[in-house]
C-alpha positions as CSV (number, residue, x, y, z in Angstrom):
1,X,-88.8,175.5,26.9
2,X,-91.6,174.5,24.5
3,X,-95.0,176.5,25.8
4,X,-97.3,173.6,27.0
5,X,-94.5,172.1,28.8
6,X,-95.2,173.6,31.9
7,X,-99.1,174.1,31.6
8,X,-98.8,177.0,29.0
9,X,-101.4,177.1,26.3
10,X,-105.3,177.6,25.6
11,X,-108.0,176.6,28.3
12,X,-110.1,174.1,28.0
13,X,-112.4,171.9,29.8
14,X,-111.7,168.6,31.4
15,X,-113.2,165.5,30.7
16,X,-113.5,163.2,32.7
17,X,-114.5,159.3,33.2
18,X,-116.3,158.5,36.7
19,X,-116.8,155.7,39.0
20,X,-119.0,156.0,41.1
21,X,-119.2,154.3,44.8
22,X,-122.1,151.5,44.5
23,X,-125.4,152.8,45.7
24,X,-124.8,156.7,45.5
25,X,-126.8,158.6,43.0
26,X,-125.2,161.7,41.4
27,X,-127.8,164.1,40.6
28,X,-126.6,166.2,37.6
29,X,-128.7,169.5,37.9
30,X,-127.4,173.1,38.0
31,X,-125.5,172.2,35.0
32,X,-126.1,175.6,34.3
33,X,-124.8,177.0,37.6
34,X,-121.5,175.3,36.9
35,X,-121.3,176.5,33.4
36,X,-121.4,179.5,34.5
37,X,-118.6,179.0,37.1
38,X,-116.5,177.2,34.8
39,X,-116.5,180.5,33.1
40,X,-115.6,182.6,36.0
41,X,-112.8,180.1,36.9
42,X,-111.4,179.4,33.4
43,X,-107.9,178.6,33.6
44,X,-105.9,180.8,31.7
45,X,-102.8,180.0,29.5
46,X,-102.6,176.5,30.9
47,X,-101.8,176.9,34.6
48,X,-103.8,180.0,36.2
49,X,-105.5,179.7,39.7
50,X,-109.1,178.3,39.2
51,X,-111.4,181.1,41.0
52,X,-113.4,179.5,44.1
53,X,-116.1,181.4,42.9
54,X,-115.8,184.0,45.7
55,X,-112.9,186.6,45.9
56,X,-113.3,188.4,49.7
57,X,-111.6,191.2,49.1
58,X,-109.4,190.9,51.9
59,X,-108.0,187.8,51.0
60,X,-106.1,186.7,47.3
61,X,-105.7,183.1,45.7
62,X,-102.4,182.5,48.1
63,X,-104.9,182.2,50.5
64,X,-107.0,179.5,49.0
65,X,-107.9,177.4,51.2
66,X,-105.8,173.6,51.2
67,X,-106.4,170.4,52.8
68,X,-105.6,169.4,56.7
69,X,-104.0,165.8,56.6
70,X,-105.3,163.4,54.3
71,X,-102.6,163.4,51.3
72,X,-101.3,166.7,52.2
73,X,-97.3,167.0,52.9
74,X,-96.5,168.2,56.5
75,X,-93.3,171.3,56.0
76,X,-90.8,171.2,58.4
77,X,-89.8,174.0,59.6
78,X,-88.6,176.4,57.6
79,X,-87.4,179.9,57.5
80,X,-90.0,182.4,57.6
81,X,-90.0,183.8,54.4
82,X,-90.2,179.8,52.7
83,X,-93.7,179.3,54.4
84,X,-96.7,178.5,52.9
85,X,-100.0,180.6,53.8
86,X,-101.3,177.5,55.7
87,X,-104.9,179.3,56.9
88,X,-107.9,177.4,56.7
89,X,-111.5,178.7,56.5
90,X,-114.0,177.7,59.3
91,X,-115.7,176.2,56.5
92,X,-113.1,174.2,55.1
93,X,-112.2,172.6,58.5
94,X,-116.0,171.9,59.6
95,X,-116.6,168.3,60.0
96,X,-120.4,169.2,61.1
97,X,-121.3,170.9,57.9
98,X,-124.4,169.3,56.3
99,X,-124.1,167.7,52.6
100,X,-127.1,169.1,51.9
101,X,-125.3,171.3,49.6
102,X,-122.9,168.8,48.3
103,X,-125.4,166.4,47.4
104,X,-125.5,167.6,43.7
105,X,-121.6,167.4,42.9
106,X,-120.6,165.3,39.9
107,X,-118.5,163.2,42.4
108,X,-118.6,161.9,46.1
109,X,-116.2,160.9,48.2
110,X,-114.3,158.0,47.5
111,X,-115.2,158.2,43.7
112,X,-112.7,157.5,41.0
113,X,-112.3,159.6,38.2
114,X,-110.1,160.0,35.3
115,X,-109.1,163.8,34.3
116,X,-106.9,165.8,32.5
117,X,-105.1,168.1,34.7
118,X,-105.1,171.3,32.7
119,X,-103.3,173.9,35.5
120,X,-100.8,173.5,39.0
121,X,-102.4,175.8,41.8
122,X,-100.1,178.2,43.9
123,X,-99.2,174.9,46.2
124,X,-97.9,172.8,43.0
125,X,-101.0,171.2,43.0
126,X,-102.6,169.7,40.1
127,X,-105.9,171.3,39.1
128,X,-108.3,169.1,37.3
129,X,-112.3,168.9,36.3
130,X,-115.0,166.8,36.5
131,X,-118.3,168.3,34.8
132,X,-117.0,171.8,35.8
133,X,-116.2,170.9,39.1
134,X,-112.7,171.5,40.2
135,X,-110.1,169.0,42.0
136,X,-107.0,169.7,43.4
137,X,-104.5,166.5,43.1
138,X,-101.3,166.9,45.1
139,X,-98.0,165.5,42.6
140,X,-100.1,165.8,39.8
141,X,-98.3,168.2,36.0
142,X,-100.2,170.0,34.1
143,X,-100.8,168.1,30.7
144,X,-101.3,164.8,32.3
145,X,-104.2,162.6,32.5
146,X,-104.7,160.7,35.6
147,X,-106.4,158.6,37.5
148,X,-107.9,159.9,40.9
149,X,-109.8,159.1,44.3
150,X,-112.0,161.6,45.3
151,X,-110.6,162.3,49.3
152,X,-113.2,165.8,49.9
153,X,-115.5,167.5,48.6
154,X,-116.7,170.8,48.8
155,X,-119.3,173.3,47.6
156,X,-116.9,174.3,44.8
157,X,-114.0,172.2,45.0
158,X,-112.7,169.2,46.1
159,X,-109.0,167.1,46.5
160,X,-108.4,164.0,45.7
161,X,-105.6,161.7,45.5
162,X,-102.9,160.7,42.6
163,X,-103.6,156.9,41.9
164,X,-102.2,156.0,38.4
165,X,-100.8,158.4,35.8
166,X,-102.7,157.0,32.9
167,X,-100.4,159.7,30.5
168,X,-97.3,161.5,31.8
169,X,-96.4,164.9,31.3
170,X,-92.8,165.4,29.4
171,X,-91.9,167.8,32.4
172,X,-91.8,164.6,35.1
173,X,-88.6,163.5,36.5
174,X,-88.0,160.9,39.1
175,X,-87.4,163.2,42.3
176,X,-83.9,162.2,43.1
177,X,-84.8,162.8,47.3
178,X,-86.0,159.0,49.0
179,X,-87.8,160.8,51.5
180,X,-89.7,163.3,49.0
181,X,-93.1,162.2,49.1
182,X,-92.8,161.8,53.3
183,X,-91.4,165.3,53.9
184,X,-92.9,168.1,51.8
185,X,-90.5,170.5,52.5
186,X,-90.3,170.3,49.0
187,X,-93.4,170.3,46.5
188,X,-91.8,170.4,42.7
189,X,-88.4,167.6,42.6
190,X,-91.2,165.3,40.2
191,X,-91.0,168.5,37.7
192,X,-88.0,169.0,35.6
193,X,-86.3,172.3,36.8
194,X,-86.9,174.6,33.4
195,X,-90.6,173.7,34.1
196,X,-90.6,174.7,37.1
197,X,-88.9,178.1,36.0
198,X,-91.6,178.9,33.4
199,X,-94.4,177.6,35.9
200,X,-93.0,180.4,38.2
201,X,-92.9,183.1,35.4
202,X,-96.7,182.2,34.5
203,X,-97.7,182.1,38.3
204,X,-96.7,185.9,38.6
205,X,-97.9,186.6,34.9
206,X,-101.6,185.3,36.3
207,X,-101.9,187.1,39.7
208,X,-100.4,190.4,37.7
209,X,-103.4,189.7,35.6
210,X,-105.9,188.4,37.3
211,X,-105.2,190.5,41.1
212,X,-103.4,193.9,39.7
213,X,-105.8,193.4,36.8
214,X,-102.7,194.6,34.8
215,X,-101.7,194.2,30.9
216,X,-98.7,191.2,30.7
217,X,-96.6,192.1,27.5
218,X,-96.2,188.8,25.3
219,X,-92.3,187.2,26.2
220,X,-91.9,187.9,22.4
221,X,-93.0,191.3,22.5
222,X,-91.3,194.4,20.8
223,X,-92.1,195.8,24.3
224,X,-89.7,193.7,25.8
225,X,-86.5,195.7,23.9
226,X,-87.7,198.2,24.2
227,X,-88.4,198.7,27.8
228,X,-84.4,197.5,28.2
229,X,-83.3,200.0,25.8
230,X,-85.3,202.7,28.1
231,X,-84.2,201.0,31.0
232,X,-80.7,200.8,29.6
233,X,-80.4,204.7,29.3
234,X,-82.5,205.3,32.9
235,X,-85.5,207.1,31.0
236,X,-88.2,206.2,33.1
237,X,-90.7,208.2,30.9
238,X,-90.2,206.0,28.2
239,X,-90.4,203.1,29.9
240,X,-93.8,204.4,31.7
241,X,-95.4,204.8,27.9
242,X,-94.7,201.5,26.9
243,X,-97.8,198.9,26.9
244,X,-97.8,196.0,28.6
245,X,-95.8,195.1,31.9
246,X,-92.9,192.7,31.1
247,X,-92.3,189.8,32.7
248,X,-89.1,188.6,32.2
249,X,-87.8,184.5,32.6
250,X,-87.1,183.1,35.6
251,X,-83.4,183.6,37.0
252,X,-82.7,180.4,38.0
253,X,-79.9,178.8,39.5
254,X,-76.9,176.8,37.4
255,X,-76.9,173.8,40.5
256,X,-80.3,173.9,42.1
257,X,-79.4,171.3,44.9
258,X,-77.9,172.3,48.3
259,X,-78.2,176.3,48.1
260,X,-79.7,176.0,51.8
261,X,-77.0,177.9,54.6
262,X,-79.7,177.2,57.9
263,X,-80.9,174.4,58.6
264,X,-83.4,174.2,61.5
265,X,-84.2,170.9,62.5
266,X,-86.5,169.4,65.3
267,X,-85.7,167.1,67.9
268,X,-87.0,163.9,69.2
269,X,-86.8,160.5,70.4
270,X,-87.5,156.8,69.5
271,X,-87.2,153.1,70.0
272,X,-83.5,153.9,68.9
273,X,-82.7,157.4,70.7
274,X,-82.3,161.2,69.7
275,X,-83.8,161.9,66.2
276,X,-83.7,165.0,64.2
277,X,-85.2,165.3,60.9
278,X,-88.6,166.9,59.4
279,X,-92.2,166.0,60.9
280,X,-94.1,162.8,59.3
281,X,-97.2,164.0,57.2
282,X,-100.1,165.0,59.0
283,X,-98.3,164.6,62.7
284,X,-96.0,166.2,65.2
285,X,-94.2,162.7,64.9
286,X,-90.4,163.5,63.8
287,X,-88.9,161.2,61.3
288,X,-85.2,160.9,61.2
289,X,-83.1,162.1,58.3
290,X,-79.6,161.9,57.5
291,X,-79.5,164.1,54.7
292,X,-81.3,167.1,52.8
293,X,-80.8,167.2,49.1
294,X,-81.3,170.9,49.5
295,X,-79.3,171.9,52.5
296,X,-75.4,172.4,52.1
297,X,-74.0,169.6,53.4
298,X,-72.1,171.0,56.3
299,X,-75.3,171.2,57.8
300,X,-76.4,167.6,57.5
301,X,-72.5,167.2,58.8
302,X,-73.3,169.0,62.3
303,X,-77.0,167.8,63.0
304,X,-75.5,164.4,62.7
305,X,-72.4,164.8,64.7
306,X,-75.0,166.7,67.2
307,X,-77.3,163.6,67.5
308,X,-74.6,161.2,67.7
309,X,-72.8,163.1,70.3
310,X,-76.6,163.5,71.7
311,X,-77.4,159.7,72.0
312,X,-73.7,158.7,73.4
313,X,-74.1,161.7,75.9
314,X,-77.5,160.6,76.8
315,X,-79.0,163.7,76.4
316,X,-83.1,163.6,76.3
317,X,-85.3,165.3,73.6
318,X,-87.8,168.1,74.4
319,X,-91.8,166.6,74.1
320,X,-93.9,169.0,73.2
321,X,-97.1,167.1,74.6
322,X,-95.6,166.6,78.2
323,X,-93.2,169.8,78.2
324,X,-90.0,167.9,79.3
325,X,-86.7,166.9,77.7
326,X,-83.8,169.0,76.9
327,X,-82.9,169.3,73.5
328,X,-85.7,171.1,71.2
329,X,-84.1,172.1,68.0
330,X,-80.4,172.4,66.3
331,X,-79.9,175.3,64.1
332,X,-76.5,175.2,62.1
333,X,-75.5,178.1,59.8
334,X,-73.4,178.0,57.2
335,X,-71.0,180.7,55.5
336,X,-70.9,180.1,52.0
337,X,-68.1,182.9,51.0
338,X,-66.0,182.7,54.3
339,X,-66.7,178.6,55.4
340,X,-67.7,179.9,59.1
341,X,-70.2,178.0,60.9
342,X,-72.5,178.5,64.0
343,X,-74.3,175.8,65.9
344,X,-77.3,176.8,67.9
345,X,-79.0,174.3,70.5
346,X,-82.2,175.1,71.6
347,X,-82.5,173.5,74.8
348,X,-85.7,173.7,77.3
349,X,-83.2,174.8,80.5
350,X,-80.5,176.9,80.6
351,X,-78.3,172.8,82.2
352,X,-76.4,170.9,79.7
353,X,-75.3,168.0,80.5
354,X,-71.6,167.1,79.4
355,X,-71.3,170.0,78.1
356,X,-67.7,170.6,77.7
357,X,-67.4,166.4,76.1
358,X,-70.4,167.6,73.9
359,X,-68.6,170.9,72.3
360,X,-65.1,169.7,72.8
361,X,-66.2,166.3,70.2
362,X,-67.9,169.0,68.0
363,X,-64.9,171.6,68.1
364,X,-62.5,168.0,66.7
365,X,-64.6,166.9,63.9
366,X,-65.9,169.9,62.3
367,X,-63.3,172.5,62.5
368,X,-65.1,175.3,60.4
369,X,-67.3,175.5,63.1
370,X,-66.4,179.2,64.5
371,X,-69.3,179.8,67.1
372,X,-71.4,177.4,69.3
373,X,-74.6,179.0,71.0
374,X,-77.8,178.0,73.3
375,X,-80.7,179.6,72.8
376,X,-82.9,179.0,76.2
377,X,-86.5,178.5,75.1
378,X,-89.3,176.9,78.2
379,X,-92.3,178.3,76.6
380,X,-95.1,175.8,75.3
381,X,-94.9,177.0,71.7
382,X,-93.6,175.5,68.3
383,X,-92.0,178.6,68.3
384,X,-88.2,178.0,67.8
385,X,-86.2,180.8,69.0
386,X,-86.8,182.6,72.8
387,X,-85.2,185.7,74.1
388,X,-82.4,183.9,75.8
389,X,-79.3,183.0,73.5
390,X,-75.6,183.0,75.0
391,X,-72.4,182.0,73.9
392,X,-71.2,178.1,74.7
393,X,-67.6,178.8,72.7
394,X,-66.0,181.0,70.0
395,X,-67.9,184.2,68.9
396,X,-71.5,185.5,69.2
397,X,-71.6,186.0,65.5
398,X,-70.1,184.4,61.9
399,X,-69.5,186.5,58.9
400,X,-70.3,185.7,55.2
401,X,-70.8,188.1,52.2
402,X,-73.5,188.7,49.5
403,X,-71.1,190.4,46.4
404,X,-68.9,192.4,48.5
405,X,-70.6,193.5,51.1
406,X,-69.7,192.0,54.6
407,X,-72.4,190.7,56.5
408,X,-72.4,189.3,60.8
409,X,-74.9,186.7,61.4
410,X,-75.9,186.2,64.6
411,X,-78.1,183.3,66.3
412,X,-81.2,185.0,65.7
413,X,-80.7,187.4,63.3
414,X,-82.4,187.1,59.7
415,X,-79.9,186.4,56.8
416,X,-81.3,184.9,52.8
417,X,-81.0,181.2,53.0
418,X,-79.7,181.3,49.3
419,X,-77.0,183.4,49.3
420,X,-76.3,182.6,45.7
421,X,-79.6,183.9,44.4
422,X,-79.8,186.6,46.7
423,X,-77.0,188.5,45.2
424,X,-79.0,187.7,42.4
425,X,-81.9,189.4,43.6
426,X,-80.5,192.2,45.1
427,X,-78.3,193.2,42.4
428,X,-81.4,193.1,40.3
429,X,-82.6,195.7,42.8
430,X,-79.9,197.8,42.3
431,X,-80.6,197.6,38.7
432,X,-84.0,198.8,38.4
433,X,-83.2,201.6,41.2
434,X,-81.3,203.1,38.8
435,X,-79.1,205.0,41.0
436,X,-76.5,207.6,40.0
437,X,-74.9,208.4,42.9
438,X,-77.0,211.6,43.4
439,X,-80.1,209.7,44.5
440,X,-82.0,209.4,48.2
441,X,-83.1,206.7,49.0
442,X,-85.4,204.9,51.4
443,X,-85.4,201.4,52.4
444,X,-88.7,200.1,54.1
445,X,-88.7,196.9,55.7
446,X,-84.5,196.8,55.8
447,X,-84.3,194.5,58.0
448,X,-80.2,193.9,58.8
449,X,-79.6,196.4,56.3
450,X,-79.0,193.9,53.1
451,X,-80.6,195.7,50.8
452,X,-80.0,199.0,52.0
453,X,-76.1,198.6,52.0
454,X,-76.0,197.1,48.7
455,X,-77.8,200.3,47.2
456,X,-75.5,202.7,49.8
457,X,-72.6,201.9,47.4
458,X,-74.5,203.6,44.6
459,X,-76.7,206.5,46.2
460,X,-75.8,209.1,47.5
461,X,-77.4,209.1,51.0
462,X,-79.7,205.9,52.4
463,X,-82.4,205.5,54.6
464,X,-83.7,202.3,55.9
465,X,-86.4,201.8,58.5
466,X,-87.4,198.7,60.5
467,X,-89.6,198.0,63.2
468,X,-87.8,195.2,64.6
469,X,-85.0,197.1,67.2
470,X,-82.6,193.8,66.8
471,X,-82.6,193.8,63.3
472,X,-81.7,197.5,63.2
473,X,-78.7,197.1,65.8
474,X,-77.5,194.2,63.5
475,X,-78.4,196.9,60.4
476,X,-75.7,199.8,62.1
477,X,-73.4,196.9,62.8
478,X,-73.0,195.8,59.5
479,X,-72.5,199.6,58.1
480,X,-69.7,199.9,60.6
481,X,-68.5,197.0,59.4
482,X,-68.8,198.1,56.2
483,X,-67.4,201.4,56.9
484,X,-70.4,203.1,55.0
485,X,-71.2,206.5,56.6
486,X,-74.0,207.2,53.9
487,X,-77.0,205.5,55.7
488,X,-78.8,206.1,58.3
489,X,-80.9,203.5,60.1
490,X,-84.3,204.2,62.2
491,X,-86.9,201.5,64.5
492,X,-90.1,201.9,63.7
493,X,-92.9,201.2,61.0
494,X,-92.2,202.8,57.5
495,X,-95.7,204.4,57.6
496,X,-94.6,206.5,60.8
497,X,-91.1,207.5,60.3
498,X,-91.1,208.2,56.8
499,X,-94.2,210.6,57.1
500,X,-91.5,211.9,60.0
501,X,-88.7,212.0,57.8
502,X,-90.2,214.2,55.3
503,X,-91.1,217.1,57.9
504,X,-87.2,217.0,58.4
505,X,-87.0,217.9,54.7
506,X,-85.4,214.3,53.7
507,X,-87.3,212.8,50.3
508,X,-86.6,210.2,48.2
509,X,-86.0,209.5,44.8
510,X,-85.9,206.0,44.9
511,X,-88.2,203.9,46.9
512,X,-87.3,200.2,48.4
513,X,-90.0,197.8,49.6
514,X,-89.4,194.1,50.7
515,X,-92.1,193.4,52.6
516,X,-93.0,190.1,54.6
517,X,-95.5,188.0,52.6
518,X,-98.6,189.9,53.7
519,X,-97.3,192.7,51.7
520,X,-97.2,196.5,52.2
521,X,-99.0,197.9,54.7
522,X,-101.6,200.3,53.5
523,X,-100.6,203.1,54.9
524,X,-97.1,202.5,53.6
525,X,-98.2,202.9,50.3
526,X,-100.2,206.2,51.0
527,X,-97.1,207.2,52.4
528,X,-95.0,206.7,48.9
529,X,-98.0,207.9,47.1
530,X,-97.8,211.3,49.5
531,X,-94.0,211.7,48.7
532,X,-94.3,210.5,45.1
533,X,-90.6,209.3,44.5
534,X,-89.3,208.8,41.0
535,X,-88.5,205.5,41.2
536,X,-90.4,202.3,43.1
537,X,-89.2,199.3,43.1
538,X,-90.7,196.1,44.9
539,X,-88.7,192.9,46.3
540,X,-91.8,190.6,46.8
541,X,-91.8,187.3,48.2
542,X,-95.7,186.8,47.4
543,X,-96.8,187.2,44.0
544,X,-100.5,187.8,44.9
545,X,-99.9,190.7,47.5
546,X,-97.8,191.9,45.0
547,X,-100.2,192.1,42.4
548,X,-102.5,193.6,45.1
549,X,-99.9,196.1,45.7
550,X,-99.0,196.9,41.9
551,X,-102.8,197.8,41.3
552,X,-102.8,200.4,44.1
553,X,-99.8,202.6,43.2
554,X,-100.9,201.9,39.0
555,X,-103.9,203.7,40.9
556,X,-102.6,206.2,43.0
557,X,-100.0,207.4,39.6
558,X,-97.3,204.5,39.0
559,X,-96.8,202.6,35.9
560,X,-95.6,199.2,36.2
561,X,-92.7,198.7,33.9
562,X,-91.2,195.0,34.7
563,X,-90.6,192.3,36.7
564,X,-88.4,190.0,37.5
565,X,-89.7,186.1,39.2
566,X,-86.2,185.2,40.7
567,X,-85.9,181.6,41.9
568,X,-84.3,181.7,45.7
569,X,-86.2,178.4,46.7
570,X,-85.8,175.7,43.6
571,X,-88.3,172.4,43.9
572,X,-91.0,174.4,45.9
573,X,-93.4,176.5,44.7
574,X,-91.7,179.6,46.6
575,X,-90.9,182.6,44.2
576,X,-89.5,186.0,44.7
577,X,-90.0,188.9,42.4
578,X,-88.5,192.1,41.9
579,X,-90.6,194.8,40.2
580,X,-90.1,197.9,38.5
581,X,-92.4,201.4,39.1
582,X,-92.0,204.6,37.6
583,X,-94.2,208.1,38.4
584,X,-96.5,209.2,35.0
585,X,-95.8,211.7,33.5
């Protein structure tokens, strides 16, 4: 990949050609007030996160605030970890603010500009100037100069929309998707997949910098060897000596199209009957789809059987504004390894009518199906899953496998939605555990025990802790299943029981952390400080809590050696990471 491809390269300063609205004047002071911030929010090597000017210490740039509506992509409904931060300010969402202190901005509203985008924001959003002042253009490439409507301004930012692309960037592709720019479940299919690999490298590169204010070795650094010499031969001291934390390319995937196993897809109605697809832009309206270039295509398979059964059955759709219909969501899972498949309906009532026409139809023309469920959910909340789930036909659970260990997936049990790049991941964990065989270890955050089993086949004895009870049932499960006898699993939070496990004399060499995307709770990481294992290593799936993370254990006596951006979500702007810590000295 040449450098400047994907936004890689030296800062520097848009410039821009405006056109104004007829009748609004643009007053042009504080130039030097917005020198100065065009300082402070330079945008490194091509593509870093422009500051906002303010930096609460209790938020990062994840959290920066985006636009309601407007030109902004509505997600459907994901799985947790493939959500987008979506918090607003008060500010940001305040129609009643006075423009008193807008009034000075080099553009208004509605203005037309022409800029050079010289960065893409953590939400694949273009980042452009005009006169210092930053706009954020949704389907906009670094290295492009475009042609833009002004859509909101604020004190120190503003979005505006993608009108003509006056020069392309060599990174665009025509996103093969028909429905791309109406769902947003996607954000990057317009940039070519390598680009979007090195954009992900250099978006963990700039928070590591920028957040955990730590020292990036250059990709073409001696470093680099050398750290997987030292990592080769398991000397951690070496490793902790060497300057500059390496970031290593992107794993990405060989097909990046239909790694998807859930799909979880609202329900509706229309002129025509039941739909199911992704909500329009800006709305709670759904818009029917017949296919997802992402999803495997068993799923699209059984949510279209489902709605065609659905509209021949006569079966209403759930409406969230009046609180009747039946059918609220259809949740398919998909085995990749094994071909098993489940089929949840989330119904609002515990009736189904035609039940037995409804699974005997689905039961003849999708065979693989091994497990049909209802989940009862009444409650007035876009939440999908309640309490209630029982079993319509075949089993309560499916099985699959992530390298070859054997995994039972329930309704609403957590499972990777990219099994492909999940063994990816987790073997990459292994890795940097560096395990023996003689090692403890503790897994916090375990969840069904993934991680935790895939390291029990290397280690010597393995804790993992979760506070969720269900997800350390499925965790014990799953290491009978397994027949693995050398972990142990416990409910509760990781900053409680570990703290426990250590008066029982248990302490660990290695440390395992996959936290959600808020990141580690504090007192977990005065916890590993206290017990000062060997070995940390951090599955993150939020490089800017990560960062924040990174710069309190570099603190508290950690060096960070590496990290590794792994691609589980290709065409969004979704990235995990696995990073390497080792104790000084």
């Amino acid at each position: 990949m040449t450098n400047n491809r994907s936004g890689r390269g030296k800062s520097r300063r848009n410039t821009a050609t405006v056109t104004p609205v007829p009748g609004k004047q643009h007053n042009k002071t504080m130039q030097a007030k917005k020198d100065k911030e065009l300082e402070q929010s330079r945008v490194g090597v091509g593509n870093r996160m422009l500051r906002a000017g303010t930096e609460n210490k209790n938020e990062n740039m994840d959290d920066f605030p985006r636009k309601k509506g407007g030109n902004e992509r509505k997600p459907r409904r994901f799985s947790e970890n493939e959500r987008s931060n979506d918090g607003r300010s008060q500010e940001a969402s305040n129609p009643k603010r006075s423009s008193a202190e807008r009034s000075d901005l080099p553009v208004q509203k509605n203005d037309e500009a022409v800029i050079d985008i010289i960065g893409m924001n953590h939400d694949g959003e273009g980042v452009g100037r005009v006169e210092g002042f930053t706009l954020f253009v949704p389907g906009a490439l670094p290295g492009e100069k475009v042609r833009v409507k002004v859509l909101k301004t604020k004190k120190q930012y503003g979005y505006a929309k993608l009108l003509d692309i006056v020069q392309a960037s060599p990174d665009r592709i025509a996103a093969p998707c028909a429905i791309y720019d109406q769902c947003g479940g996607c954000q990057l299919q317009h940039m070519s997949y390598e680009a979007q690999l090195g954009w992900k490298r250099q978006h963990v590169v700039d928070v590591l910098e920028r957040i955990g204010k730590l020292s990036v070795a250059t990709e073409s650094s001696e470093d680099t060897a050398e750290v997987l010499a030292a990592s080769a031969d398991g000397n951690a001291d070496h490793m902790s000596r060497v300057q500059g934390v390496v970031v290593h390319p992107t794993l990405g995937m060989s097909e990046p199209w239909r790694y998807r196993n859930k799909a979880q897809v609202p329900i509706g109605v229309t002129e025509g009957g039941l739909v199911g697809g992704f909500y329009a832009r800006g709305s709670h309206r759904i818009v029917d789809m017949n296919t997802c270039l992402i999803q495997d295509e068993r799923n699209d398979e059984v949510v279209a059987r489902v709605k065609e059964i659905g509209r021949m059955l006569g079966i209403s759709a759930y409406n969230e504004e009046t609180g009747r219909g039946l059918l609220r969501h259809v949740v398919v899972k998909t085995a990749f390894r094994t071909g098993e498949m489940m089929l949840v309906l989330v119904t609002n009532g515990r009736d189904i009518p035609h039940a037995d026409a409804w699974i005997g139809s689905i039961r003849e023309h999708i065979p693989h199906v091994a497990s049909i469920c209802q989940n009862v959910n009444t409650k007035r909340t876009n939440v999908i899953f309640d309490d209630e789930t029982r079993v319509l036909w075949g089993r309560d659970v499916i099985y699959d496998y992530i390298g070859n260990v054997q995994f039972a997936i329930s309704a609403r049990s957590f499972y990777q939605v990219n099994p492909v790049q999940t063994e990816v991941l987790y073997s990459k964990t292994v890795e940097y555990a560096g395990l023996t065989g003689k090692e403890t270890v503790i897994d916090a955050y375990c969840g069904i025990g993934t991680i935790s089993l895939f390291l029990a086949q290397h280690a010597d004895q393995v804790y993992g802790v979760e506070i969720v009870k269900e997800a350390i049932d499925d965790a014990r499960s799953n290491a009978l299943l397994n027949e693995m006898r050398n972990v142990k699993f416990e409910v509760g939070a990781s900053e409680d029981v570990i703290p426990a496990w250590k008066e029982q004399g248990i302490t660990a060499d290695v440390i395992v952390v996959d936290p959600p995307r808020k990141g580690c709770d504090p007192r977990l990481l005065d916890t590993i400080l206290e017990m000062k294992p060997e070995r940390v290593v951090y599955v993150s799936c939020n490089p800017s809590t990560l960062a924040r993370d990174l710069r309190i254990l570099e603190d508290g006596g950690y060096s960070t050696v590496e990290v590794q951006p792994v691609d589980m979500f290709p065409h969004t702007v979704h990235v995990e990471s696995v990073a390497l810590l080792v104790r000084k000295g």
